[in-house]
Structures are given as structure tokens and as C-alpha cells.
C-alpha positions as CSV (number, residue, x, y, z in Angstrom):
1,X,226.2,-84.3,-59.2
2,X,225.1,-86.0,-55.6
3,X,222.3,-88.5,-56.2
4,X,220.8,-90.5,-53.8
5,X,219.9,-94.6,-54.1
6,X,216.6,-94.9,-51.7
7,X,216.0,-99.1,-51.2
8,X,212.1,-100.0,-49.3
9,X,212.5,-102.9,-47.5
10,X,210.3,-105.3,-45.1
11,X,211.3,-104.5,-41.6
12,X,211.5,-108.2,-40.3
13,X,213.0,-110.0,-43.4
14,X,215.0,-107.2,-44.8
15,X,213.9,-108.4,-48.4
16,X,213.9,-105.3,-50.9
17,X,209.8,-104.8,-51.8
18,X,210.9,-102.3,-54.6
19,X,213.8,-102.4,-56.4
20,X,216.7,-99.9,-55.3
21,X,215.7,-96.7,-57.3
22,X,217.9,-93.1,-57.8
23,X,216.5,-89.9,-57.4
24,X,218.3,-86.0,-57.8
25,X,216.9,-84.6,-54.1
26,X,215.2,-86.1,-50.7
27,X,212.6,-83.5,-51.3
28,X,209.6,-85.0,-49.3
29,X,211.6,-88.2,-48.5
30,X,210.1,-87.7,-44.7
31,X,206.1,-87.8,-45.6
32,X,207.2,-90.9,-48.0
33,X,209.1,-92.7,-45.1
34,X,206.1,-91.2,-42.8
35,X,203.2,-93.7,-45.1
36,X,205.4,-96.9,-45.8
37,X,206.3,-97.1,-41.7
38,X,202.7,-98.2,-41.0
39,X,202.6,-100.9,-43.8
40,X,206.1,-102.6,-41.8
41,X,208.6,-101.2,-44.0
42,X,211.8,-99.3,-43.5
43,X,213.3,-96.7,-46.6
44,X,216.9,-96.8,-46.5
45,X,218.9,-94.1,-48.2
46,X,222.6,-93.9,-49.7
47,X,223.9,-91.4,-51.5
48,X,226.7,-91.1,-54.5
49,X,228.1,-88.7,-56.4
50,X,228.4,-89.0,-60.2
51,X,231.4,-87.7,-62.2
52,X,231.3,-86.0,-65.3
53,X,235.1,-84.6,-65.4
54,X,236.7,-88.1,-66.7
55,X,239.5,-88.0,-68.6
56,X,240.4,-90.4,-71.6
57,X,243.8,-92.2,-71.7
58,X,246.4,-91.4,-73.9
59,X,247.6,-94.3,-75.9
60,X,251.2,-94.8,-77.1
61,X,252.6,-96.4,-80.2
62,X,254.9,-99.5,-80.1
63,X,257.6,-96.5,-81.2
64,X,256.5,-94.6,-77.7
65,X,254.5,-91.6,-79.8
């Protein structure tokens, strides 16, 4: 499932003002970004992509069952 990691940080010092946060869409990302722009801050967005389809390793015996 594709999440995304939005970060708000001070334009000039680059310092995070909120803490790096994960949300499931960008739904109404642009008015967000639109109100924090006057106050000097930038939103940065990254995105990743969670697995659910891991698979659990096998272990052998000393006798290689």
C-alpha cells in the first residue's frame, strides 16, 4: 500500500516544525501547502510503499531437515 511521509519545515533553517507524519492519500495536500506558505514554511513529501506479502524463513536442523 503507497503511503506518503509529509515533513513541514522553516524555509530558511530547514528545521522540521512538526514531526515527519504518514498519511494514506495527498487528498487536499495543495490547500494545506497553500496556508503554511505564508507563515515561511515549506511541506515536503516522500512517499513509500509498505509490504504486506513477506515471507518467513525456513529454518534447518543441525541434521539439514
Amino acid at each position: 500500500m503507497q503511503k506518503f511521509i509529509i515533513s513541514v519545515k522553516e524555509k530558511n533553517s530547514g528545521r522540521d516544525v512538526v514531526s515527519p507524519y504518514i498519511v494514506n492519500s495527498l487528498s487536499g495536500l495543495g490547500n494545506y501547502s497553500e496556508r503554511l506558505s505564508p507563515m515561511g514554511l515549506i511541506v515536503i513529501v516522500d512517499s513509500i510503499k509498505e509490504e504486506d506479502n513477506f515471507v518467513e524463513p525456513i529454518k534447518q536442523t543441525q541434521d539439514g531437515n
